[in-house]
N, C-alpha and C positions, 0 to 999 in steps of 0.2 A: 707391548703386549699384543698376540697375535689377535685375532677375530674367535678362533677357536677357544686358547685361553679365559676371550673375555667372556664367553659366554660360560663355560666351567666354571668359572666366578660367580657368576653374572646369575645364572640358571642350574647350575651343579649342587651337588650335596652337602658343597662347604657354604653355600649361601643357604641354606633351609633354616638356620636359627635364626639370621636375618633377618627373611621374609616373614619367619613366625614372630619376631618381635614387632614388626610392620602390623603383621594382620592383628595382632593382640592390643596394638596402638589405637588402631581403629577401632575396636572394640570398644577401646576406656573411654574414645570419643560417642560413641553409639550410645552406652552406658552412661554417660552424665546426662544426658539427652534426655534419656528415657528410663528411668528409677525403676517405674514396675515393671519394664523387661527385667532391669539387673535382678527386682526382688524376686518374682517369678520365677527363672532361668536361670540365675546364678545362687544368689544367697538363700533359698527355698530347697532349691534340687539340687547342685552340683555338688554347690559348696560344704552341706553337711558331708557326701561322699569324700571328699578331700578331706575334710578333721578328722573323719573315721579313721580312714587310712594311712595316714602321717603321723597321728597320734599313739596309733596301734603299735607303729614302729618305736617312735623314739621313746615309749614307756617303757621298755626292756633296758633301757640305759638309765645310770645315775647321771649320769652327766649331761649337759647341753648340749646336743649335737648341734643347733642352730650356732651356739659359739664359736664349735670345732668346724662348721662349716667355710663360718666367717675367716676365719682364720686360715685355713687353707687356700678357699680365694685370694688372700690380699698377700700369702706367701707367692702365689700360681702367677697373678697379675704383676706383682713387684719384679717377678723374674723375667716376664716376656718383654720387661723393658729395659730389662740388666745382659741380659745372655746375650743377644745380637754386639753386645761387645768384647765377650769373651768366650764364644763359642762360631760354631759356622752355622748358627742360624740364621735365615736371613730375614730383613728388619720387614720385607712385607708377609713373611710366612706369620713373624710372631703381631705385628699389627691384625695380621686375619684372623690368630687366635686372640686375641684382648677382645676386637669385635667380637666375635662368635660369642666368647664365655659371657662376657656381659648380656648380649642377645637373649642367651638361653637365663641369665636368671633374673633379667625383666619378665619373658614371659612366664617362669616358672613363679615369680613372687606373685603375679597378677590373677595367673589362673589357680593358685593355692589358697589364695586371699586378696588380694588387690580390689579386685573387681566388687568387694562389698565395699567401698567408697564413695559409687555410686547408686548404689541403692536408696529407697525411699527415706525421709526422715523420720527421727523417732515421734512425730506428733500425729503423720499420717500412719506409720504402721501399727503403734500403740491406739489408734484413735484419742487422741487426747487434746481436747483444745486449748488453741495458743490465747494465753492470755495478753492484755495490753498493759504497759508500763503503767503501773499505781503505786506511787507511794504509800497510800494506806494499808492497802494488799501486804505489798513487800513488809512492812513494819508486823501487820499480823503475823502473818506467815513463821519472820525471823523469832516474835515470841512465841509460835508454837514447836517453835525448831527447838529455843534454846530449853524449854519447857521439859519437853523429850530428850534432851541432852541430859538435863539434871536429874531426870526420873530416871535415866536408863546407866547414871553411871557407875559403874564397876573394878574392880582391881582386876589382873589381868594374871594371877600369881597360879591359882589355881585350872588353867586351862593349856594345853597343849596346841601345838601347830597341827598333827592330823586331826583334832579334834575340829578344832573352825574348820580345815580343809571339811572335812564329811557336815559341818553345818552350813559352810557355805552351800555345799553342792547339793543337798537336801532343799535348802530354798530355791534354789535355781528351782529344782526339778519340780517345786509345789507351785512355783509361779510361771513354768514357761508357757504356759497358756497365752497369759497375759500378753509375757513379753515377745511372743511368736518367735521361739525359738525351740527346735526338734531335740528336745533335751533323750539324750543326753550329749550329741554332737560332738561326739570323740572324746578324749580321756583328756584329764586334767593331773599328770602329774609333773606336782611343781619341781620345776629346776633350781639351783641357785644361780644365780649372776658367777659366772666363771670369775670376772676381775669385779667381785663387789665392791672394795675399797675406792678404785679409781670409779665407776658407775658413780658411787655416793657422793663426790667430787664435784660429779656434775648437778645433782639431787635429782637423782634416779633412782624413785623407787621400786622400779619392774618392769619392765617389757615380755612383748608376747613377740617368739618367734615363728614367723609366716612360713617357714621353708620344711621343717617337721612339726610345725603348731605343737609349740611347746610354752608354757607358761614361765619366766622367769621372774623372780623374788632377789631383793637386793638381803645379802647376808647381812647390814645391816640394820635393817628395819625392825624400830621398836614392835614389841607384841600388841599395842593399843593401835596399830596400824595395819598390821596382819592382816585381819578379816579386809577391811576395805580393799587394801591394795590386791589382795587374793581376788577380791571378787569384782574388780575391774580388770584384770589383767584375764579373768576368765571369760569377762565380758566381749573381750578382742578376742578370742579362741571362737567365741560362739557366731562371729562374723561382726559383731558390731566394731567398726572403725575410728567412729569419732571420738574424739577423748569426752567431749563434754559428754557423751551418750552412754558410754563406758562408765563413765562417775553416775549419770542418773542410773544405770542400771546395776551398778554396786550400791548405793544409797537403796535403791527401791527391793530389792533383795536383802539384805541385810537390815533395814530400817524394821522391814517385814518378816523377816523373821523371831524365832520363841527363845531366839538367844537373847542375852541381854548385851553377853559380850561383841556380837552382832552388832545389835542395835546403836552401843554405845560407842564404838569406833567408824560407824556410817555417820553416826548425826553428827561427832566432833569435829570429824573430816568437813561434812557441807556445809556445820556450823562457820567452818572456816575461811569458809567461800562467802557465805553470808557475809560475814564481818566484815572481808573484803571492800565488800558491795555496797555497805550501807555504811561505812566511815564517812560520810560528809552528809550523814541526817543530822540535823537539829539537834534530835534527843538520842544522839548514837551511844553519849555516855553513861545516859540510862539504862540504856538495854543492855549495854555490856557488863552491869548492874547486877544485872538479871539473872547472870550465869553465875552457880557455885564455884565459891573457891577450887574444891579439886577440880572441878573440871577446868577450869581458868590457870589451875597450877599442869593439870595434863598438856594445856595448847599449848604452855610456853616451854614445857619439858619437851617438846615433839620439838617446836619451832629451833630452840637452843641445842637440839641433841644434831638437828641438817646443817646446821647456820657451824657448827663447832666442825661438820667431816666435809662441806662445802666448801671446793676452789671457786672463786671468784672468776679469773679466767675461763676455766674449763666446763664452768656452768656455763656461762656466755656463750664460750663457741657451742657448745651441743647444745643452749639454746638457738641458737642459731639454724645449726643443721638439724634440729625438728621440725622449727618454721618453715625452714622451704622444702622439706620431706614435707610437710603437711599441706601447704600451700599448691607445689604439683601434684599435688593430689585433689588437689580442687576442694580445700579446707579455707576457705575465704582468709577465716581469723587467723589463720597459722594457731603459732603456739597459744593464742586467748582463748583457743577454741574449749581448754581443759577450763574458764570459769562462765561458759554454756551454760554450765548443770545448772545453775541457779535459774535462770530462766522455765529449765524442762523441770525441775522442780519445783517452780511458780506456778506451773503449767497446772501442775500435776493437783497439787493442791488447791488448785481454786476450779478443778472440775469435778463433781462428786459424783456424774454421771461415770466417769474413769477410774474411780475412787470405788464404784459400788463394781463395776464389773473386774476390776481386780480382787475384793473380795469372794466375788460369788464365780469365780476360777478358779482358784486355788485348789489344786490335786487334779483336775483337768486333765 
């Protein structure tokens, strides 16, 4: 390669998504560093502008463009390493397009959403203080969970999917005071999972796509699940990252809201988590006691209805590739990160100074 060439490479226009993905590297290093720049400068100011505008687009479609995106990538990328052998292309023209295309959708994931992974956590931006590990805590808590569980539960016969949709997004907007979020931070219309069946395989019940911030719901999902998964997967649209933070902020919205059907699919859900958590107390078998049969009959209809469309295998690996999606992302726990919430939910409830000033927000 001559000196000219190398600098064409090197300094030329086919190196610019390169060096944007270089400068945007730097950034996420800048950005773990420093949370209240990200919250400030990124997830405050930019980043509502990008859900604005990405959402505004992809709501004119039924369908997931974030899918159809994927899709077309891994057709574009499978070819540039197929055709150098069956065309005259040549193998470092299509090496510089595989770099380039990757290039551009590193930084296009990062600067669309990325970059709120570094952001403040939700105990400092929520101001909510962190409580210390108590078993006595924990055991309250769990009975005033399962309490709320039994008070709030409900058949799911008479309600509709737009219906939660407009009650979900009603509590968002009563509560975003609280949760500091610029509601209503671009549109929420939900997608289906293009390959739901295989998704469920993995027990995946929804993702939020970063590239048109689009909201996806797995075609699967019982309706006694709805509400919650709706309103975590809108909690990633609203810039929240973390899964445990995504779960506390579907729990705290739905828990709080005038639905019942709300309330009743948030508490079973963190109920779940709870159980989790506290299977090796003493008096575990007490408490789980505690809980009414339907509701006892709703967790194991949830649990048997994943357990029955769940590959074994193909959980694994896409467990797998969340982990270390999660983990470069500077997500310590990897995938443990989703039973967090119990914690921020500990949190939550044993501060009543947090407690009172999310009541007296409300419509803010």
């Amino acid at each position: 390669m001559t000196t000219t060439k190398f600098k064409q490479v090197i300094f030329g226009w086919a190196a610019l998504p390169i060096w944007l993905a270089i400068g945007t590297f730097g950034l996420t290093e800048l950005f773990s560093r420093y949370p209240q720049i990200t919250e400030t400068v990124y997830s405050q100011t930019l980043y509502p502008i990008f859900a604005f505008m990405l959402s505004f687009v992809s709501k004119w479609v039924s369908f997931s463009l974030d899918d159809t995106f994927y899709a077309v990538l891994a057709v574009f990328l499978i070819s540039l390493l197929i055709l150098p052998f069956f065309t005259k292309l040549k193998w470092g023209k299509a090496l510089l397009l595989f770099v380039q295309t990757v290039a551009i959708c590193y930084t296009l994931f990062y600067w669309f959403w990325g970059f709120n992974y570094y952001r403040s956590g939700v105990n400092e931006r929520l101001q909510i203080n962190s409580s210390k590990p108590d078993t006595a805590k924990f055991i309250r808590v769990l009975k005033d969970l399962i309490a709320e569980t039994n008070a709030s539960y409900c058949t799911f016969d008479g309600i509709s999917k737009p219906e939660i949709s407009r009650l979900v997004e009603s509590s968002y907007q009563h509560h975003a005071s609280f949760l500091k979020i610029k509601y209503p931070q671009g549109v929420r219309a939900v997608k289906p999972i293009t390959l739901s069946p295989f998704f469920a395989k993995a027990s995946i019940a929804g993702y939020y796509g970063p590239f048109f911030s689009e909201v996806h719901l797995n075609d699967s999902l019982l309706m006694i699940e709805y509400p919650q998964v709706l309103a975590h997967e809108s909690a990633h649209q609203m810039g929240i990252t973390s899964e445990a933070e995504a779960n506390f902020y579907s729990w705290l919205v739905c828990a709080q809201s005038d639905s019942k059907h709300l309330r009743y699919s948030a508490n079973i859900s963190i109920l779940s988590y709870f159980l989790s958590q506290g299977k090796r107390l003493h008096n575990f078998v007490e408490l789980v006691h505690l809980i009414n049969k339907p509701v006892i009959n709703d967790i194991r209809t949830i649990q048997n209805h994943w357990e029955r469309l769940r590959s074994e295998k193909i959980d694994k690996v896409a467990g797998k590739v969340n982990d270390v999606y999660l983990k470069t992302n500077k997500v310590e726990k990897g995938i443990d990160d989703y039973f967090g919430v119990v914690q921020f939910v500990m949190d939550f409830e044993t501060d009543p100074q947090a407690q009172k000033r999310l009541s007296s927000s409300i419509g803010q």
